[in-house]
Structure formats: structure tokens, C-alpha cells
C-alpha positions, 0 to 999 in steps of 0.5 A: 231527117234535118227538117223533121227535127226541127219540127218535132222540136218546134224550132224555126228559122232565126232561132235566137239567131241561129242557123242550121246547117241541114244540108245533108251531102254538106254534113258530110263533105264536113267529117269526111274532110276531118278524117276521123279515126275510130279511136279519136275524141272529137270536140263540136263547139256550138252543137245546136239541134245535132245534125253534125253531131250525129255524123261525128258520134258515127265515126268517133270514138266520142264526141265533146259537144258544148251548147249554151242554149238550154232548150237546144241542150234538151234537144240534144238530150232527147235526140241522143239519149244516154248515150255512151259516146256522146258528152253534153258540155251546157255552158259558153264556150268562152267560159268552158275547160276544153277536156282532151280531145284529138280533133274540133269540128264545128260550125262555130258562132260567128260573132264569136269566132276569133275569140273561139279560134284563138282560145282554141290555139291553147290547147293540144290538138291534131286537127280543126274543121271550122265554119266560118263567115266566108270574110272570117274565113278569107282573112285567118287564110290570107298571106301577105301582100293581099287585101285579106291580109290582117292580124288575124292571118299573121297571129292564126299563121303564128299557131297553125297552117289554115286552109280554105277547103269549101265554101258554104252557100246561104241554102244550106243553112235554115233559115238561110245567112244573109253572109256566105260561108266557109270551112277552114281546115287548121294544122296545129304546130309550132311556130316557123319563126323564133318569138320571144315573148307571145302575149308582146308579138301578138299585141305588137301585131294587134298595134300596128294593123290597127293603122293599116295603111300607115308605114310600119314607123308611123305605127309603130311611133303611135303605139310607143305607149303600147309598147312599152318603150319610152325612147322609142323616137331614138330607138325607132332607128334601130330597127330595120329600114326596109321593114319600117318603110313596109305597110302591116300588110307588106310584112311576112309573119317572121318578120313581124317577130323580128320587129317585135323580138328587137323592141321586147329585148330593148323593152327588157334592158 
């Protein structure tokens, strides 16, 4: 069926860069795991040609599916007709309104992914099940004191609960990636931990991973500017040792709150 799509509609491999997802017992190891419930909405982010779509429209109340590419909007049009459980958002994800929706499931646009990711993190959702580039995927799951940890993991941690459920080989897809991947099943809830200003924890933690292997005070001393805070070479000692003497990898996501709360309240004064 994937394969008669792609040509009746005359698409081929690397498609302006894309590639579909035509393995069919994948496709549904996808919804399957997003427990979809007959009275829930659905967003699809980066629908393409609707293999997944399609899947999404059999479980769902309706399904929200955005596509930039106009030729593959006609496709979607031409494939779904009118149907009453399916809107065509044609626009960039990035630019688009999110209507309501209780779950996300999709296999988003790489290159664009933490942007997608983090804007998605805006709204009010129960569930994601996401595609990622295998990479993507290891760093938004990975905890401290592994070499995949990194600002995404605490930011995404920050947000939500995120998981690894499968890896996606290179022939699932047509054309096949040169990249592997993976899909990531996110919770959405509040934080664990107290944050006292959001946009100054997220951009703290943006700083300091940007010197990986650097000590959290040589970070921390190079992006005083950043900060905000112009005595930090005095104030700097304020702050906890044992944390200041930590790599950004070393430090659970709490205690980079507890970090970034002391410099916001200094910052404040």
C-alpha cells in the first residue's frame, strides 16, 4: 500500500529531503504505543504523504495533521478527501498555532527538532510519541553522569518524563537515512524541582553546557555577562562548592535550578 502511494503520486527517494516511514508493522508499533483513545484529538507534525496519518484517523476522534510542502498537502487532500476526522494545517510548524489536542504523534523533521520539541512543551498535552534521529533521541532521554547527557536532557527533564520505546532501522524508511533512529514516548508535568524564573534557568543551563568540560565556576565565570550579574567574581563564592567544582554533565536538573534560583534572586537585588 506505502509503496503504491508513493507511486501513484509520483514521489521518490530523497523527496526534498525526506524520508518516509513505509514500514507497515513499525506504523503501528507507532500508535499502538500512543494508546489512542476514541474521543481524543491527535496532532501529526510533518504528515508527508500519510501513512501515519492514516493509522491516526482509524483510532481517533480526529487527527490535526500540519504540512509545509504544498505538493505533499495535495497528496494528503487527494488521498483523505474531506474527510470529517482529519484537518490539513499547510503552514511551518514553527510558525503555526497548535489548536487543542490531547496527544502528538509523529516522525518530526530532524533538523528541526529541538525547536519543535521545546515549542511543543508550550502547550497542554497528555502524551508524545516522537521520532527522533537515534542521537537526538539518546541526548532528550539521558541523566546525569552519562556522555549523553546535555542541556537538552536537563531542559526536556525540566518539562516532562521522556523515554526511549524503539529504535528505527535505516529500511524502514524510503529512501533509507544515512542516520538511525528512535521514538520517544514524553509525559508532559510540572517540574520536580522549584524554578524561579523559566527563560533564566533554561538559558543558565544553555550557558554552562556550551564549556562542557569545564568546572561549573569557570562556566559560570565566562558567562557573567550572560547572566546578568556584574560582581559575580565575588558573588561566585556564594554559591555551593561542591556544585561549583562539578562538570554540566556531573549535576542533577534540580541542582542546576538551585544554581540558577541563587543568581536569579542576586540578579533581582
Amino acid at each position: 500500500m506505502v509503496y503504491d502511494i508513493l507511486r501513484k503520486y509520483g514521489i521518490r527517494g530523497g523527496y526534498h529531503d525526506q524520508h518516509f516511514l513505509i514500514d507497515k508493522r513499525i506504523l503501528d508499533k507507532i500508535v499502538e504505543a500512543a494508546d489512542i483513545k476514541p474521543d481524543e484529538i491527535i496532532l501529526e507534525i510533518g504528515a508527508g504523504i500519510g501513512n501515519l496519518t492514516e493509522r491516526l484517523m482509524d483510532k481517533a476522534a480526529h487527527v490535526i495533521a500540519i504540512e509545509r510542502d504544498p505538493e505533499l498537502v495535495d497528496v494528503l487532500k487527494d488521498r483523505f478527501g474531506d474527510s470529517d476526522k482529519l484537518t490539513i494545517i499547510h503552514g511551518d510548524v514553527l510558525e503555526v498555532d497548535f489548536p487543542p489536542f490531547d496527544k502528538v504523534v509523529s516522525n518530526l523533521p530532524y533538523s528541526i527538532s529541538s525547536e519543535i520539541t521545546f515549542k511543543l512543551f508550550r502547550y497542554n498535552f497528555k502524551l508524545g510519541i516522537l521520532m527522533y534521529q537515534y542521537e537526538f533521541a539518546q541526548r532528550l532521554v539521558a541523566h546525569a553522569n552519562s556522555k549523553d547527557y546535555s542541556r537538552l536532557s536537563v531542559n526536556a527533564h525540566y518539562f516532562a518524563d521522556t523515554s526511549m520505546i524503539m529504535k528505527i532501522p535505516k529500511g524502514a524508511f524510503s529512501p533509507p537515512p544515512e542516520v538511525l533512529s528512535a521514538v520517544v514516548e514524553i509525559i508532559p508535568r510540572p517540574a520536580d524541582f522549584e524554578v524561579l524564573d523559566e527563560k533564566y534557568f533554561l538559558d543558565f543551563v544553555t550557558a554552562v553546557f556550551g564549556q562542557r568540560r569545564k568546572k561549573m565556576r569557570n562556566s559560570i565565570l565566562r558567562n557573567k555577562q550572560l547572566l546578568g550579574i556584574e560582581d559575580m567574581n565575588e558573588f561566585i563564592n556564594e554559591l555551593p562548592e561542591e556544585l561549583l567544582n562539578l562538570r554540566p554533565e556531573n549535576l542533577e536538573p534540580e541542582q542546576f535550578a538551585q544554581l540558577a534560583n541563587t543568581m536569579f534572586r542576586h540578579k533581582q537585588k
